[in-house]
N, C-alpha and C positions, 0 to 999 in steps of 0.2 A: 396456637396454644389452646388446650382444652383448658376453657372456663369453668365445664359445666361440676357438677358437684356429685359424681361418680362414686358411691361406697360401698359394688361390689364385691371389692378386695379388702378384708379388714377396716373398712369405714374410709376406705381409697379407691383411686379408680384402679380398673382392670387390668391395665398397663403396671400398676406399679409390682403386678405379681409375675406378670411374664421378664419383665427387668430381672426384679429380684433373684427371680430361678435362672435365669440366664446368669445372672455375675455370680450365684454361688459357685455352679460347674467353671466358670472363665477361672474364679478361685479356686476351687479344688485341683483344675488344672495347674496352675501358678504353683499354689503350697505343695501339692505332693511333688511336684518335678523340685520344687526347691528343698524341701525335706531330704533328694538325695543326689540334690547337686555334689555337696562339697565330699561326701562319700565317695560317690561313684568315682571321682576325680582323685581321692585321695589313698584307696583301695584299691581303682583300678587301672583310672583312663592313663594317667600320668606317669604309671609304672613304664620302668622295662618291659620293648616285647609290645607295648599299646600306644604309647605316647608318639612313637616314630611313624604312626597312620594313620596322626592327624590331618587335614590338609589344612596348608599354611598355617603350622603351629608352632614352626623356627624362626619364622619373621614375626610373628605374632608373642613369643615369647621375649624373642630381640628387645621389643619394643616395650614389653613391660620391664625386663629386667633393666634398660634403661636409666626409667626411674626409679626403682627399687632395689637395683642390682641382683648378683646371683640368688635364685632361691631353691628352695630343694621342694623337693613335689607337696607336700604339705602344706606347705606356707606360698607357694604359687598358687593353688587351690582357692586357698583364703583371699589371695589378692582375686582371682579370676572371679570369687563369688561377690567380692565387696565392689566390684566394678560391676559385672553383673547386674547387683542390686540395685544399687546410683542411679547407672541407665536408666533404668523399669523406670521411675518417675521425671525422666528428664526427655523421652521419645514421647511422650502425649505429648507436649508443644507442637511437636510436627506433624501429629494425628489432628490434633483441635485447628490447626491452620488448614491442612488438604481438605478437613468437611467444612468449615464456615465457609473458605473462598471459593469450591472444586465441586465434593462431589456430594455433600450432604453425610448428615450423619449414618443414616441406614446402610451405606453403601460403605463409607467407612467402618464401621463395626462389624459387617459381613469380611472385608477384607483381612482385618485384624482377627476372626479369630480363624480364618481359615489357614492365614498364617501360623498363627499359635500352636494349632493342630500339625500342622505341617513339621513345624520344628520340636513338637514334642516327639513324633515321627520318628524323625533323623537321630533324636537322641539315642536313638535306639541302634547306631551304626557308632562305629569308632569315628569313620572318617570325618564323620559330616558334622564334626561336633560345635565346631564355632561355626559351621552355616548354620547349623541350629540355634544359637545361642540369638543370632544377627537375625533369624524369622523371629524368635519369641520375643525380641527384643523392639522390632519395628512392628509387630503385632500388636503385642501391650501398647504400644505407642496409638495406634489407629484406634484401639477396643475401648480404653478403661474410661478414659474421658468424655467421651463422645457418648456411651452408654448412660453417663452418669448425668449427663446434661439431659439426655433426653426424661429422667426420673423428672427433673427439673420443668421439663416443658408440659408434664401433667397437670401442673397448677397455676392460677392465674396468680400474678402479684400476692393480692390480697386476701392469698387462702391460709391460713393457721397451718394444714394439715403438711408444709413443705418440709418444716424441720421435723416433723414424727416418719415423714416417708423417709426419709434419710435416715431415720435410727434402724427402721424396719428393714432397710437396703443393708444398710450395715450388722443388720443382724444375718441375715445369712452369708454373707464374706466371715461373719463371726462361728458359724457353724461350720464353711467349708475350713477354717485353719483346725478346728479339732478333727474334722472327719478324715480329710486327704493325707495327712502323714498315717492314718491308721491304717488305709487302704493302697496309696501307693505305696510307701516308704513299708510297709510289711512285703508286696508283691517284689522289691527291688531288691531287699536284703534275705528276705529266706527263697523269693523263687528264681531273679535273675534280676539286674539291671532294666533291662530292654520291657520287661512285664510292667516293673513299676512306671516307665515315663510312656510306655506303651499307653497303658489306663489314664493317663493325662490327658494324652491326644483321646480319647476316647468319651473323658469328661469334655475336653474345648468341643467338641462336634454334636455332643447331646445338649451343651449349651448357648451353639448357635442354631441349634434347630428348635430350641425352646425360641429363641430368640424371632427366629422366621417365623414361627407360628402364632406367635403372639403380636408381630406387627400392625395389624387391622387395628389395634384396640391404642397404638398410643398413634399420637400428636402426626398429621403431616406435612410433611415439610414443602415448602414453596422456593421455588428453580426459577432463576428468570437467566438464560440465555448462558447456562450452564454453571452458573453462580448462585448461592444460597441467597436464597432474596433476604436484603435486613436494611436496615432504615438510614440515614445518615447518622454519622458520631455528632452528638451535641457538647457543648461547655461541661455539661452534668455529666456524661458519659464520661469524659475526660478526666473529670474530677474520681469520678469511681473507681474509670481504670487504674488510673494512680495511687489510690489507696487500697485495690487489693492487691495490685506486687505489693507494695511495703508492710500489708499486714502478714503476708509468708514469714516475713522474720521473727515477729513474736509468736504467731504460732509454730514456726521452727522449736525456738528456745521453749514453749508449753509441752514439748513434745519430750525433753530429755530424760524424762523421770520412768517414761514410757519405755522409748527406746532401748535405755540402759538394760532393761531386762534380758536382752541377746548378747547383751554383750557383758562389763564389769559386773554385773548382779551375780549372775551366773558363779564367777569368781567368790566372789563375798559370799556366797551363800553355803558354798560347800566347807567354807571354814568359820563360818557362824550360826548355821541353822543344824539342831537335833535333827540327824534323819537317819538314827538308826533307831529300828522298833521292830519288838518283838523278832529280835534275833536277825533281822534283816537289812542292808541297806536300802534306802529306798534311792533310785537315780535320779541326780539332782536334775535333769532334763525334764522331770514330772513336774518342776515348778512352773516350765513353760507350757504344759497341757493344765495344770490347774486356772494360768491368767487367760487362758483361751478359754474357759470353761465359766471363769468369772465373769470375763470381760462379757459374754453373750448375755447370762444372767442377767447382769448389769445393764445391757440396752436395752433388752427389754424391761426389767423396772421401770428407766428411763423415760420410756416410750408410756406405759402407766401412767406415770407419776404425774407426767404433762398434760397427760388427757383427763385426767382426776382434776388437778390443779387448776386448767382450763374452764371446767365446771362450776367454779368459784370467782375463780379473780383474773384478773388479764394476764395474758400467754405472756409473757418477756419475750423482745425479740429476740434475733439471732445472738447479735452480737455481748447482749447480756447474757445466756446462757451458754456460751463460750467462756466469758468471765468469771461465771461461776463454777465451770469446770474446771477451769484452772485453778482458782482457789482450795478447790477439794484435794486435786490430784496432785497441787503440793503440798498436803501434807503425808503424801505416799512414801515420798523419800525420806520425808522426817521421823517415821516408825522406823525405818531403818536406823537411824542415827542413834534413834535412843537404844535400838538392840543391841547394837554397835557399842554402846557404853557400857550398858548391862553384863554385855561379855568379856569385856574389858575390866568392869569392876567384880565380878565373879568369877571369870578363868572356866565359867559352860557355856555349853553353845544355847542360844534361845530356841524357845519352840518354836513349832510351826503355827500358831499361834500369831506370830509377830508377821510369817509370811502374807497368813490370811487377811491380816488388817491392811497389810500393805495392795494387795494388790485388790482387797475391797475400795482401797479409797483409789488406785489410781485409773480402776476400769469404770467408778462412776464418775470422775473426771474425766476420762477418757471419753465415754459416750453418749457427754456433753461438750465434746469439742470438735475434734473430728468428721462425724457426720454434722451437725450441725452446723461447722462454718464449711463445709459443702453444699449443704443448704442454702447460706447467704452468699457462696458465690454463685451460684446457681439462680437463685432471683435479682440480685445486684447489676449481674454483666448484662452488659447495654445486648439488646436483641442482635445477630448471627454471630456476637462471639462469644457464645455460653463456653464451645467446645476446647475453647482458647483459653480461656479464664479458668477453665477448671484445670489445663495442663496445668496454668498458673500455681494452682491451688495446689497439684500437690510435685510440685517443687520444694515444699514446707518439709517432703518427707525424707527428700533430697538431702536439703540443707541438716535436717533434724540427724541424719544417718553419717553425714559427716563431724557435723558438732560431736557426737555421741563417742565417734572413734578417737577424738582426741580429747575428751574430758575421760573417759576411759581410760585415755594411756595415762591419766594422773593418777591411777589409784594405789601402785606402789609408792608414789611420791609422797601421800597425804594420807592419817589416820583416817579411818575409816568412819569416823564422827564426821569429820570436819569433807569428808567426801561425799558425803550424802548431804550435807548441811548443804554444800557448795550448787549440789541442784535445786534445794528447794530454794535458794536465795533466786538463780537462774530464772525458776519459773515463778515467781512472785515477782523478778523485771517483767518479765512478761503477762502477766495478768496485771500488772499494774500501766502496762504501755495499753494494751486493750480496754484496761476504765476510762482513758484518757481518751482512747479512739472514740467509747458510747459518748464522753461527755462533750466533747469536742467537734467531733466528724459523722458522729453519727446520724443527721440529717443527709448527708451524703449518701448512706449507705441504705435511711430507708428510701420506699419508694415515691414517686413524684407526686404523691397524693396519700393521703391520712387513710389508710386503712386499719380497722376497727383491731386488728392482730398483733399490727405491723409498727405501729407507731412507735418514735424510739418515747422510753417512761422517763 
């Protein structure tokens, strides 16, 4: 692990800029192919005429209809993308396991995006479309984890700078979600399908060649007898590992205020937000490029506000500025609630106005949680299973994506007050199971020795 105190890169080491630039393009890959998944499928692939030159898309149908029974291509579509989705965070477990026990992370991360690349490729055939699906799927698996640990392996225990490199990391995944629908998802829908996930693969291969080229400069890895050298598991280890599966689930629940935005928000918003102006509609899909534009905003402040703050008084650890990003980003939902009344007691829609606060408070909660307990899983897990522990981690997005589809289906159920009330209660159990963790467990979670940063307050 580099100790040393490297600030060629933004007051970081030089590694953490070759990472960064690499996961943007792995991103821009991902978001623009996902930008015109459910499109391509619902426009095209599924139709009469294209759907019948799939391979293996009748067994493969079989077996969702199953569980869900008959669907018609639209709503197959949705299930195909909501599985899809899931997956992406549930394949690093199996990427974090082949680099800790096998073949190291390098080798891992080269396989994964070559994969990536490969199956944005194929998206570009009718036939090959769920081999495609199954490369970017085992790709992500091998790439996203194993990348994100090595950000990890920049800094010794005891350095301040781990939780700001994770804002900085998540700042560019924060630029590729505004950029890649602009540039694939336009190339897909005005020039053809095959252009837009073409430029995908195009992104995964400029981002592992950022990634080749920048390897001298980060951390390297030790092999003994074709296994990741790492130490034995102790009592402490055990104890850690244990407490980060279990904290996936309140950060799950921190997460719903967030999530909903793709999903129930979207709904609510077109029958309670003012968006005609000046003679126009404006599309209520702009609400999801304004939280992408926020959210970026917002980690960078973030990332400011902590290195200002630092200059005065002692940094909070990790797991404290988790807690207080929870805290913020529930009261994200709660502007809705009260909009939600307003229009209720008036019969107008609220400004946008009421958007903006909301998604100012949930993208600064947001970019105090997120990166940040990546951060602390990232210094916590016991040495060779960073890669593992961070599949761990984001399981959270997993569980968060499921929770979300069914507190969403309540929303014709419940006023739209008491709907939105209903998340901010969700995530204030969850910030409040996390005060318990600092007060409680939190010796567990800092490190084996009192570092000057690191110490729980």
């Amino acid at each position: 692990m580099a100790k040393g105190r490297d600030t060629a890169f933004l007051g970081h080491p030089s590694g953490l800029g070759w990472l960064s630039g690499s996961e943007f393009w792995e991103r821009f890959s991902y978001y623009g192919m996902q930008a015109l998944l459910v499109l391509y499928m619902t426009h095209y692939l599924l139709l009469p005429g294209h759907v019948e030159k799939i391979w293996g898309f009748v067994p493969f149908r079989d077996f969702l209809q199953s569980f869900y029974g008959p669907q018609q291509p639209a709503a197959l579509a949705s299930i195909i993308f909501g599985l899809y989705a899931g997956l992406v965070y549930v394949t690093p477990l199996g990427g974090g396991l082949l680099a800790d026990r096998l073949t190291g992370r390098t080798v891992a991360v080269t396989v994964g995006a070559l994969l990536m690349a490969i199956g944005h490729f194929l998206m570009a055939f009718e036939a090959s479309f769920l081999l495609a699906l199954l490369c970017l799927l085992v790709g992500v698996g091998c790439f996203k984890g194993n990348i994100a640990a090595q950000v990890g392996d920049l800094y010794a225990e005891d350095d301040p700078r781990r939780a700001d490199a994770f804002q900085i990391y998540y700042l560019a995944i924060q630029v590729a979600v505004i950029v890649s629908p602009l540039v694939c998802g336009t190339l897909g829908e005005t020039v053809g399908w095959h252009w837009g996930f073409g430029a995908a693969g195009v992104g995964m291969l400029i981002g592992l060649a950022i990634y080749l080229v920048g390897r001298p400069s980060l951390p390297k890895e030790r092999l003994r007898g074709g296994e990741v050298e790492r130490p034995p598991l102790t009592g402490r280890d055990m104890r850690v590992i244990v407490l980060l599966c279990l904290l996936i689930f309140p950060l799950a629940l921190s997460l719903v205020g967030n999530m909903e935005i793709f999903n129930a928000y979207m709904i609510w918003a077109e029958k309670h937000y003012q968006m005609h102006y000046f003679g126009v509609n404006l599309p209520i899909t702009w609400l999801q490029s304004l939280d992408a534009v926020v959210s970026t905003a917002m980690i960078a402040a973030s990332v400011l506000f902590w290195r200002w703050y630092a200059t005065r008084w002692t940094e909070p650890d990790e797991i404290t500025k988790v807690t207080i990003g929870v805290g913020i980003g529930a009261l994200a939902p709660l502007t809705l609630a009260a909009a939600s009344a307003i229009v209720a007691a008036t019969g107008r829609p609220a400004s946008l106005g009421w958007a903006l606060a909301f998604h100012l408070l949930n993208d600064i909660g947001f970019s105090n949680v997120l990166p940040v307990a990546l951060a602390l899983y990232t210094r916590a897990a016991p040495k060779g299973l960073e890669g593992l522990m961070i599949a761990v981690y984001y399981l959270q997005l997993f569980l968060a994506n499921m929770l979300v589809g069914y507190v969403g289906s309540l929303y014709d159920t419940m006023t739209a007050v008491n709907f939105w009330l209903l998340h901010v209660a969700l995530m204030a159990v969850a910030g409040a199971v996390l005060l318990a963790v600092r007060r409680f467990a939190g010796d567990v979670l800092a490190p084996p020795y009192d570092g000057p940063q690191t110490a729980v307050a």
